[in-house]
C-alpha positions, -999 to 999 in steps of 0.1 A, spaced: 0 0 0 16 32 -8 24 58 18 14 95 21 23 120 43 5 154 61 23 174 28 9 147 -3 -9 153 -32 -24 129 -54 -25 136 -90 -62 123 -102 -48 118 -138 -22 91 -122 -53 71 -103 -63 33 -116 -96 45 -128 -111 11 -129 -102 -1 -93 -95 7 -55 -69 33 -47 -54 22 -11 -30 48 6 -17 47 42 -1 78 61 29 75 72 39 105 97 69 114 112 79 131 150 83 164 131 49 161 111 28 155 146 53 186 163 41 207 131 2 195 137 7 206 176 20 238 168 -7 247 137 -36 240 160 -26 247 192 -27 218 211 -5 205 240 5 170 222 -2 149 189 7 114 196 0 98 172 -18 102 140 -30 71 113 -49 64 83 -59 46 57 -80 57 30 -95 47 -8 -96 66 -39 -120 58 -65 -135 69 -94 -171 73 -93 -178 90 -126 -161 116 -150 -142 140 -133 -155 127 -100 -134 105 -68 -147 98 -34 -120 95 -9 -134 70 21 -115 60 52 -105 55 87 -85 81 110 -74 74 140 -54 98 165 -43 104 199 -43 139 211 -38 164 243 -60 195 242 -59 219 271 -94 221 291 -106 258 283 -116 264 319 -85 254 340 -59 249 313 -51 215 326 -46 183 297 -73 166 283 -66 137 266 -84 122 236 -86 96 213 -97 101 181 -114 78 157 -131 92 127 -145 80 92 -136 101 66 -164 102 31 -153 130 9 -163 137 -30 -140 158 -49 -149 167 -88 -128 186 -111 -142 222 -122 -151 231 -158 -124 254 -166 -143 274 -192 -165 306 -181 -189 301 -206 -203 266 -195 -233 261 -170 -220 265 -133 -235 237 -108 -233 241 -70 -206 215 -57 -226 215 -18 -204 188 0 -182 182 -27 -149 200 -27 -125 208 -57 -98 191 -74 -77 220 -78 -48 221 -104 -55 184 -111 -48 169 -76 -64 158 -44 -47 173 -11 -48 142 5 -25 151 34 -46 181 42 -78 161 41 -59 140 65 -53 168 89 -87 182 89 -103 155 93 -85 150 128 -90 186 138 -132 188 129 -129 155 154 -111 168 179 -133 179 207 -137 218 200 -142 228 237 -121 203 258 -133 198 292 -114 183 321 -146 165 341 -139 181 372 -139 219 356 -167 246 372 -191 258 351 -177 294 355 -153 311 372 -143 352 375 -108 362 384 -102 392 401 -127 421 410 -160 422 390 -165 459 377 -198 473 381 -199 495 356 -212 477 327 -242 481 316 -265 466 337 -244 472 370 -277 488 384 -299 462 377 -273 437 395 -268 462 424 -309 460 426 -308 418 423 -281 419 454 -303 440 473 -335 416 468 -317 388 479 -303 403 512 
C-alpha cells in the first residue's frame, strides 16, 4: 500500500480509474510537532490512516477512510490536559471544475474541488483529525464558571445587578 504523508498530493490523472486506490499515512515526530503547533494543542501522539480513492464518474473520486489519532488539548476552563482519542471515518467527494466561463455552473454543496488536477490528500488528513477533535475540551472536574479578580460594576447593567443583590439580602 503506498504511503502519504500530512504534505501529499495525489495527482487524479495518475489514479487506476477502474479499481480501488489504497494509501496509508505515514507521519513522522516532526509532522505530529508541526500538527501541535498549527492547532494549538499540548500533544499529537499519534496520527493514522488509511483511505481509498475511487473513481465514481467523469471528473469525480470519493475518498473514504479511517482516522485514527491520539491527542492532548488543554481544558478551556483550568488549562489543565485533556486527553483524547480520536477515531473518525472520513467520506469526501472531490470533482474537477469546468475550466471554461462560458459553461453552465453547478453548485458543488459537500463536494470539494480538485484543484490544479490533484487531491490534497494530506490536508484532508489533517482536517479531518481537527473537525474530530473535541472543540471545547473539558477536564470532568472543571466549574461551570469562574471570574478572576474584582468584578466591575460599571457595565451596563451594574444597576440592575446592584438591585438583584439587594432583593436577595
Amino acid at each position: 500500500m503506498p504511503q502519504f504523508s500530512i504534505t501529499s498530493e495525489i495527482n487524479v490523472d495518475t489514479l487506476r480509474p477502474d479499481a480501488d486506490n489504497f494509501y496509508k499515512l505515514s507521519t513522522a515526530p516532526a509532522d505530529l510537532l508541526a500538527l501541535t503547533e498549527r492547532f494549538g494543542w499540548v500533544s499529537v501522539d499519534h496520527l493514522a490512516s488509511e483511505l481509498r480513492i475511487r473513481k465514481m464518474a467523469r471528473d469525480c473520486w470519493d475518498v473514504t477512510g479511517h482516522i485514527t489519532g491520539q491527542i492532548v488539548q488543554s481544558c478551556i476552563v483550568t488549562g489543565a490536559p485533556v486527553p483524547e482519542n480520536i477515531d473518525f471515518q472520513i467520506e469526501e467527494r472531490y470533482v474537477r471544475t469546468a475550466e471554461q466561463t462560458d459553461q453552465i455552473e453547478v453548485g458543488l454543496d459537500g463536494v470539494e474541488p480538485i484543484k490544479n488536477g490533484v487531491i490534497d490528500i494530506g490536508e484532508l488528513a489533517v482536517q479531518s483529525l481537527c473537525l474530530a477533535a473535541t472543540a471545547w475540551p473539558r477536564v470532568d472536574d472543571a466549574p461551570d464558571c469562574y471570574s478572576v479578580g474584582e468584578q466591575e460594576m460599571d457595565h451596563p447593567f451594574a444597576g440592575l445587578s446592584a438591585l438583584k443583590r439587594q432583593n436577595r439580602e
